[in-house]
N, C-alpha and C positions, 0 to 999 in steps of 0.2 A: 551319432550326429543328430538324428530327431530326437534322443532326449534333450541335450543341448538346449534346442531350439524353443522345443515347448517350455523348460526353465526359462528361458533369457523371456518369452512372451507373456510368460504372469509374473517375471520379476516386479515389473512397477506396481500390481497390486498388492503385493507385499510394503512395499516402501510405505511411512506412516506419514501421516499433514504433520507439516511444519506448523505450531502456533503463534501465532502472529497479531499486532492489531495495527486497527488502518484509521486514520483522524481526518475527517473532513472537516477544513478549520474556513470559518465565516467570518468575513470582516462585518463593520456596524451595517453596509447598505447589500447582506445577503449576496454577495459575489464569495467564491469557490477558490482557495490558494490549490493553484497545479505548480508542478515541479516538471521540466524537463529532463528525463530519466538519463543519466550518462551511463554508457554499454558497461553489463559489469563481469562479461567472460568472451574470451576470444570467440568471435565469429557472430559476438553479438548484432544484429543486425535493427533494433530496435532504440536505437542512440536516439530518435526524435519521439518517442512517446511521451506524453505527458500524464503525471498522474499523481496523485495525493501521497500527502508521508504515510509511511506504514514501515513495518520491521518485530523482527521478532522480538517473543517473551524469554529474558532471560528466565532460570532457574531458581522456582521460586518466588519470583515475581507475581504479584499482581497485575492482571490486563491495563487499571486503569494508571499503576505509577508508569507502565512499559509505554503506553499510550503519550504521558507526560517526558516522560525520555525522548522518547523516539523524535519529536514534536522539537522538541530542544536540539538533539541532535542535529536533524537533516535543515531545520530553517534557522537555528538562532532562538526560536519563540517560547518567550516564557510568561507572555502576558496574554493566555489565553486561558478560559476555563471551561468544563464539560457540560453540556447542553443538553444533552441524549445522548441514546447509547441505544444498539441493535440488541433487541432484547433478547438474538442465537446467533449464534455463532456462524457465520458466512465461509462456505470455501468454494475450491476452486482447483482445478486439478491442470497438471501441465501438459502442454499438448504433447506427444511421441517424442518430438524432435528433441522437445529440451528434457527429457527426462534421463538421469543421469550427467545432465551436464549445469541447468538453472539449481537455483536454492545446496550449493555446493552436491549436488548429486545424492545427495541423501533422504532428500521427498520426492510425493508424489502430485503435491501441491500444499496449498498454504488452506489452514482453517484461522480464519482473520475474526474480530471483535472489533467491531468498529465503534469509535465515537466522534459524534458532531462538537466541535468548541469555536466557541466564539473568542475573536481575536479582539482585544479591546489597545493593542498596545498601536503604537504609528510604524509603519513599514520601513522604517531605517532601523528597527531592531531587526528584521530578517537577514539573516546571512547564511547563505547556503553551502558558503566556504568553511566549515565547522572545523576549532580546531581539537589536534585530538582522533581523529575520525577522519574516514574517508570522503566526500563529498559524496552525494545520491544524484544530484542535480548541477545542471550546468547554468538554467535560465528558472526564472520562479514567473507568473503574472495570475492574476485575479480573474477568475471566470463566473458567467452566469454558469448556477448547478446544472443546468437541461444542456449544457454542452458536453460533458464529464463523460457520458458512456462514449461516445463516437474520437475520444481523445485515445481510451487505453489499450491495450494490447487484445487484442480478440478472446483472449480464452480468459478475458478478468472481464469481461462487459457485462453480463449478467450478476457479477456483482456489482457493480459501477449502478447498472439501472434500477435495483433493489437499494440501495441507497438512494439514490434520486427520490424514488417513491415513496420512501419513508420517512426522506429526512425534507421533501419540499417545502413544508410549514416553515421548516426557519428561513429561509429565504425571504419571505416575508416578513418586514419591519413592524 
């Protein structure tokens, strides 16, 4: 039974990051599109967090066309282009509770690539209802960037605030 034990406890060091990238898209007057996250496994408890599109690399893929998917996907937006980009790769690991059961139980967190784009198109293109796909988001709104760490789920805030930090400059017109 104690081997058991000590297996199941370095299990999750074992598990590899999930590849991922993550888009913080800016409209013309430097405000932040968030997405109201819809719970995506029973017992979810995290139905009101808000946080930017992001999703994995498929196979094969490039960070920056998975960046443009993903983007398309979760809001509709295809009248956006790449601004900056996080010049390493950002991760983030899952807390206890959700591991084996977040990112279908096969990570141990997500290592993300982020990029900033600029939305140039009018906000009746965004539809968070995708079809095709499952919906990410139940409610979409525009935020100043310095709001974004205190929106996401605890154990992504240090990523959230290294963004802020890097990407403040566009915020400004």
């Amino acid at each position: 039974m104690k081997h058991a034990d000590a297996a199941t406890s370095t299990a999750p060091l074992d598990l590899p990051y999930r590849s991922s990238v993550g888009i913080m898209l800016l409209n013309p007057q430097g405000l932040v599109w968030t997405g109201r996250r819809l719970p995506k496994w029973v017992g979810d408890r995290s139905a009101h967090i808000w946080q930017m599109p992001q999703g994995g690399i498929d196979e094969g893929e490039a960070p920056i066309d998975a960046a443009y998917r993903e983007l398309r996907e979760e809001t509709g937006i295809t009248s956006a282009e790449v601004i900056a980009e996080m010049p390493q790769w950002l991760t983030y690991e899952l807390p206890e509770q959700l591991l084996g059961v977040a990112l279908k139980g096969k990570y141990r967190g997500q290592r993300q690539r982020w990029f900033a784009m600029r939305f140039w198109g009018d906000d009746s293109e965004i539809d968070i209802q995708p079809r095709g796909a499952k919906a990410e988001f139940d409610r979409w709104r525009w935020r100043d960037m310095s709001e974004l760490p205190d929106l996401i789920v605890s154990f992504k805030k240090p990523v959230y605030q290294t963004l802020v930090e890097r990407f403040a400059y566009l915020a400004q017109n």
